[in-house]
C-alpha positions as CSV (number, residue, x, y, z in Angstrom):
1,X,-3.4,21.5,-10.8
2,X,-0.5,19.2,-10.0
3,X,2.0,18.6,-12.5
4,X,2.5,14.5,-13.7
5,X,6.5,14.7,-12.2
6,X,5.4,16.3,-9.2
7,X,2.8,13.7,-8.4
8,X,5.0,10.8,-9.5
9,X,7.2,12.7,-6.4
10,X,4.7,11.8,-4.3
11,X,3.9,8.3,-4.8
12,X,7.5,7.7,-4.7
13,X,8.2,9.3,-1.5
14,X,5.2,7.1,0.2
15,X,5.9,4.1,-1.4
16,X,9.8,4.7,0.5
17,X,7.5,5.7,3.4
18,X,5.8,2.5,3.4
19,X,8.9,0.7,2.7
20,X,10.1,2.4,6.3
21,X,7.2,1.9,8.5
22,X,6.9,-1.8,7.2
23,X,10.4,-2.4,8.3
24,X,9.8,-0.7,11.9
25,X,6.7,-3.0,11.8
26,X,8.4,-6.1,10.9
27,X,9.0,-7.4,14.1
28,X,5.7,-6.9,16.3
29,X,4.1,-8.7,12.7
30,X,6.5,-11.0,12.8
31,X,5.8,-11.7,16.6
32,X,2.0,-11.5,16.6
33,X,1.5,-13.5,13.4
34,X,3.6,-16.2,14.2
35,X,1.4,-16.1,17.7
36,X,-1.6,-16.3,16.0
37,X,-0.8,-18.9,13.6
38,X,0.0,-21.6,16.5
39,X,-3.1,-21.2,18.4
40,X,-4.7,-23.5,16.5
41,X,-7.8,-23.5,18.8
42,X,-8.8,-19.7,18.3
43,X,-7.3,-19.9,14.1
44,X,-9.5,-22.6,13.6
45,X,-11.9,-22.2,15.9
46,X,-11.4,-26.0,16.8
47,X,-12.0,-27.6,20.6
48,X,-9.1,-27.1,22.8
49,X,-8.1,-30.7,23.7
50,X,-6.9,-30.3,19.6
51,X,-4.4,-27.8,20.8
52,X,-3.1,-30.3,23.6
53,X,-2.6,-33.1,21.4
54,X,1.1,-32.8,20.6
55,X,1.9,-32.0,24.3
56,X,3.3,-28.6,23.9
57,X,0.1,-26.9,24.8
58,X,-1.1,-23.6,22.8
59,X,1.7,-21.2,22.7
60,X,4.1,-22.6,20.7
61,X,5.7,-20.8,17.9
62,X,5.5,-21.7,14.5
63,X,8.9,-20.6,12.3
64,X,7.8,-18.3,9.4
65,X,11.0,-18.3,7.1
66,X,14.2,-20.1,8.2
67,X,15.9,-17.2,10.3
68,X,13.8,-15.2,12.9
69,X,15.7,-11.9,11.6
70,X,14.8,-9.4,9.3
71,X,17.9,-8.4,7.5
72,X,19.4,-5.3,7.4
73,X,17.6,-2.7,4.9
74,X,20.6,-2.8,2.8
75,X,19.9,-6.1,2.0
76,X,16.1,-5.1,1.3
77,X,16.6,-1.7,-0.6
78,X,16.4,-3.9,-3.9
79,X,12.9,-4.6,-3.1
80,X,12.4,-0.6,-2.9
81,X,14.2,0.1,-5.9
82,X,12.7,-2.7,-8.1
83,X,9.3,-2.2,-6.6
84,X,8.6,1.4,-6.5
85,X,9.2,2.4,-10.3
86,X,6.8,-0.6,-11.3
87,X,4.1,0.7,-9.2
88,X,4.7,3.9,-10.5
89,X,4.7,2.2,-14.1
90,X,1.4,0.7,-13.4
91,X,0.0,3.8,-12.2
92,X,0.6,5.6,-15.3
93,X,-0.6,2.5,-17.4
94,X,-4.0,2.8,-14.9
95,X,-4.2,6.2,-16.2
96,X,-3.7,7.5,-12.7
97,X,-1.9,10.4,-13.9
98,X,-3.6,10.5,-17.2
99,X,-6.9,12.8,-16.2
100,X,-7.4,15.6,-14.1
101,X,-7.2,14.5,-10.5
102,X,-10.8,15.9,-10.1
103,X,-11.9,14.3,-12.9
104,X,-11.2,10.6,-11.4
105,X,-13.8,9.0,-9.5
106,X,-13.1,7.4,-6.0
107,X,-13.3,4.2,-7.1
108,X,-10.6,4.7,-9.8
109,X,-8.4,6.2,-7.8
110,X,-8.8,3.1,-4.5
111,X,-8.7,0.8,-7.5
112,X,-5.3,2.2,-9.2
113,X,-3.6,3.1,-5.9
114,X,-4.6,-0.6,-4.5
115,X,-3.8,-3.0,-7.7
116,X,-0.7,-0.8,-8.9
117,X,1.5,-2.1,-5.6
118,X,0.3,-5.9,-6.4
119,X,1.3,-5.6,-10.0
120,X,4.9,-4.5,-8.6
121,X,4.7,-7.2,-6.1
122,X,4.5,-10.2,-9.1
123,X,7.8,-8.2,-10.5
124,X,9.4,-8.6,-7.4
125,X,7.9,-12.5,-6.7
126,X,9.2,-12.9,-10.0
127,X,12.6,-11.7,-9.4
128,X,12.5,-13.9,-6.3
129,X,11.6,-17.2,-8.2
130,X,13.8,-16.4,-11.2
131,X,16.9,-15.9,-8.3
132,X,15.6,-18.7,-5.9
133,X,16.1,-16.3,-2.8
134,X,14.8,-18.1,-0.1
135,X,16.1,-15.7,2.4
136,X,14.1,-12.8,2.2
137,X,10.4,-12.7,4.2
138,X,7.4,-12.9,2.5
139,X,5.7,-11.2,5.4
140,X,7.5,-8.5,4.9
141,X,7.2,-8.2,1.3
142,X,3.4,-8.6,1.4
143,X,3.5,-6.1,4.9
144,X,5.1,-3.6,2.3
145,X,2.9,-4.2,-0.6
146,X,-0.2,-3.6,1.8
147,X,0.8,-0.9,3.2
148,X,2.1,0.8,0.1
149,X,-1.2,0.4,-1.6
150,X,-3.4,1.5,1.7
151,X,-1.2,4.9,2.0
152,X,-1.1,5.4,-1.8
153,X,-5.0,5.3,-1.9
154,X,-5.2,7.1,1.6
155,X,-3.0,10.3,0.2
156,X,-4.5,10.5,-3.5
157,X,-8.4,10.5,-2.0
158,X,-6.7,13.0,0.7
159,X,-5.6,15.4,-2.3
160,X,-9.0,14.7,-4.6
161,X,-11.4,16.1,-1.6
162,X,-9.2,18.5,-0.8
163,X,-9.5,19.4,-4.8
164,X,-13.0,19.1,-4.5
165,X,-13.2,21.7,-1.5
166,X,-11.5,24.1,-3.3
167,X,-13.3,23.7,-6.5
168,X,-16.5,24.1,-4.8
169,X,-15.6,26.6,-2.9
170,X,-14.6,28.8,-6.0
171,X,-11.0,28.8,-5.9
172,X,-10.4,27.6,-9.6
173,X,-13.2,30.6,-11.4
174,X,-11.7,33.2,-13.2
175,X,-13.2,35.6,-15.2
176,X,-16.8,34.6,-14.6
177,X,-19.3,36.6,-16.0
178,X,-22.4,36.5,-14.9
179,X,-25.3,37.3,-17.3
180,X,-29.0,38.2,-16.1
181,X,-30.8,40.8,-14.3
182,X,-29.4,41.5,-11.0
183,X,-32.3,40.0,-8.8
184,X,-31.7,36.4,-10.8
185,X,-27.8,36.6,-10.3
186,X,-28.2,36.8,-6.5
């Protein structure tokens, strides 16, 4: 079917995909969670005389990480480039490439393309904590993570039905003979 390098390609190109669209993303996230997160009456579903009681009334913003910037992607691109090959790592170790893409069930494949991102996610936490970067969002790194892992499992289950179609609609027989008396082989 699809050659190993080919579909280690792939999951690299939407793992820099993901990396992309959670950047674009960043700052409607970034705006809407931090929204979210100070409305304590609708978070935590709590009267709304609670939300009055510091006298700043219910939309006031709550600082996510010291700066309200995302820095540039040239500051980020480790993050890629540190990330991406472990997920690809973890993949393999899975056995996400080891069997025949038809041969995988659904759940193997959600359950590889979902928990191979998280493991690369502890590389990079660690990476973090062993460099005591406190400048870099979490939101961000967790926005990527998410959305690396959701397009990962969206494109493989894409590829195994469209796998399946084919297979069932005959495209992968060759050579068939068929053996019987003609009113049984039709």
């Amino acid at each position: 079917m699809i050659p190993r390098r080919f579909f280690w390609f792939l999951d690299l190109l939407v793992l820099c995909a993901a990396f992309l669209t959670a950047y674009a993303l960043w700052p409607f996230l970034y705006g809407w969670l931090s929204l979210a997160l100070s409305e304590v009456r609708w978070f935590l579903q709590l009267p709304e005389f609670l939300a009055w009681l510091d006298g700043t009334g219910p939309f006031v913003t709550l600082p996510l990480s010291p700066k309200d910037i995302l820095p540039q992607m040239r500051d980020l691109l480790w993050i890629l480039v540190s990330m991406a090959p472990a997920t690809v790592l973890f993949v393999e170790l899975l056995g996400g490439y080891a069997t025949h893409l038809l041969r995988q069930s659904r759940a193997r494949l959600v359950t590889t393309s979902l928990f191979a991102p998280f493991a690369g996610l502890g590389l990079v936490m660690l990476i973090l904590f062993a460099l005591k970067a406190p400048g870099v969002s979490r939101m961000f790194i967790f926005s990527y993570t998410l959305l690396s892992g959701a397009s990962l499992a969206v494109y493989r289950l894409g590829l195994h039905i469209y796998f399946n179609k084919r297979l069932a609609s005959g495209h992968y027989a060759r050579n068939v003979a068929l053996i019987g008396s003609p009113a049984s082989i039709e």
